[in-house]
Each structure stands twice: as structure tokens, then as C-alpha cells.
C-alpha positions as CSV (number, residue, x, y, z in Angstrom):
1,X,80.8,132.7,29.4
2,X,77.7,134.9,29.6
3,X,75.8,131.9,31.7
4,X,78.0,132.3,34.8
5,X,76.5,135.9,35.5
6,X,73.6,135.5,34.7
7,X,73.4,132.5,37.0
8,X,75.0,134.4,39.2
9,X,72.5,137.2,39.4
10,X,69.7,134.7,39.6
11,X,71.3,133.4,42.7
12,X,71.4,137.4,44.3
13,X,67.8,137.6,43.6
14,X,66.5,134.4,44.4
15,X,68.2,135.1,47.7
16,X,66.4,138.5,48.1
17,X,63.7,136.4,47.9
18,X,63.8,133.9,50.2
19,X,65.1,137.0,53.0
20,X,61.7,138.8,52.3
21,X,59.6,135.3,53.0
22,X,61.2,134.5,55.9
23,X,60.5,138.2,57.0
24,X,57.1,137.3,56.1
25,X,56.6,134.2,57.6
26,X,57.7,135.6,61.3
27,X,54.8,137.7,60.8
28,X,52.1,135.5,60.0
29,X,53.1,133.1,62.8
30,X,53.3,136.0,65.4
31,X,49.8,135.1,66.9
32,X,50.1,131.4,67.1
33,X,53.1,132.1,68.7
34,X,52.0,134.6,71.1
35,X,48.9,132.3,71.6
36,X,51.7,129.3,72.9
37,X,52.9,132.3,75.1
38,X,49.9,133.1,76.7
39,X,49.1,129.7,77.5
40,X,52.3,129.1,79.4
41,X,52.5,132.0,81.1
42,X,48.8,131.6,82.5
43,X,48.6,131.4,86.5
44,X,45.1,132.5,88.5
45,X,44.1,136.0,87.7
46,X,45.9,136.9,84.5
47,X,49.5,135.5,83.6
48,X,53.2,135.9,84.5
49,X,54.9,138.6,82.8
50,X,58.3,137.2,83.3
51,X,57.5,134.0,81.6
52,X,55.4,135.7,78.9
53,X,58.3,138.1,78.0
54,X,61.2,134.7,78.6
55,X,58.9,132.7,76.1
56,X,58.6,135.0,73.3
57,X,62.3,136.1,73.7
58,X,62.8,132.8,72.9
59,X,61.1,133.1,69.6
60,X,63.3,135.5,68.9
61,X,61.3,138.9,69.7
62,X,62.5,141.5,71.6
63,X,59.5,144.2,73.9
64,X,58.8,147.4,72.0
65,X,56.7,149.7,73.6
66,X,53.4,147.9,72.8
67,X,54.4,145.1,71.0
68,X,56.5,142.4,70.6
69,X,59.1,143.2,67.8
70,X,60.8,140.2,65.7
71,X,64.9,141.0,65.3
């Protein structure tokens, strides 16, 4: 009877885990992604805003004041 918590609380932590990785991993792809954005929001003298802001809203950040923040 004593496996089903502990089981139980592996499952709780092994979730906190996976939560903090994929926290993680938005991070360390932030620059390749903002790379992609750049790149197709390039036009003659600097780049489209619009499609810079579209693109990395699709990524699933929102605009900060400076930066780009992942929700």
C-alpha cells in the first residue's frame, strides 16, 4: 500500500521537472528563433516590424519593453 504514494509523489516531481525544462528550453532556442525572425522580416534598409513582431508572436512571445518575453 505504501508504493502507490510514493509512486505518486514521483509522478508530482518528475512533472516539476519536465515544467522547469521546457522553461528552459524556450530560452536556449530564443536566438535561433529570433534569427528565423529576422530573416523573414528583412526588406531593403532594415526589416518590417510588423512581420518581426507577427513571427515571433507566433512562437509564442509576447513584446516587453526591450525584449521579447516567452508566456
Amino acid at each position: 500500500m505504501r508504493a502507490l504514494p510514493m509512486v505518486m509523489a514521483s509522478v508530482v516531481v518528475l512533472g516539476g521537472c519536465t515544467a522547469a525544462n521546457q522553461q528552459q528550453g524556450a530560452s536556449t532556442q530564443e536566438p535561433q528563433r529570433r534569427y528565423l525572425c529576422l530573416q523573414t522580416a528583412q526588406k531593403p534598409g532594415g526589416y518590417d516590424e510588423q512581420v518581426f513582431a507577427t513571427c515571433m508572436a507566433s512562437w509564442g512571445y509576447k513584446e516587453g519593453e526591450a525584449v521579447y518575453i516567452h508566456r
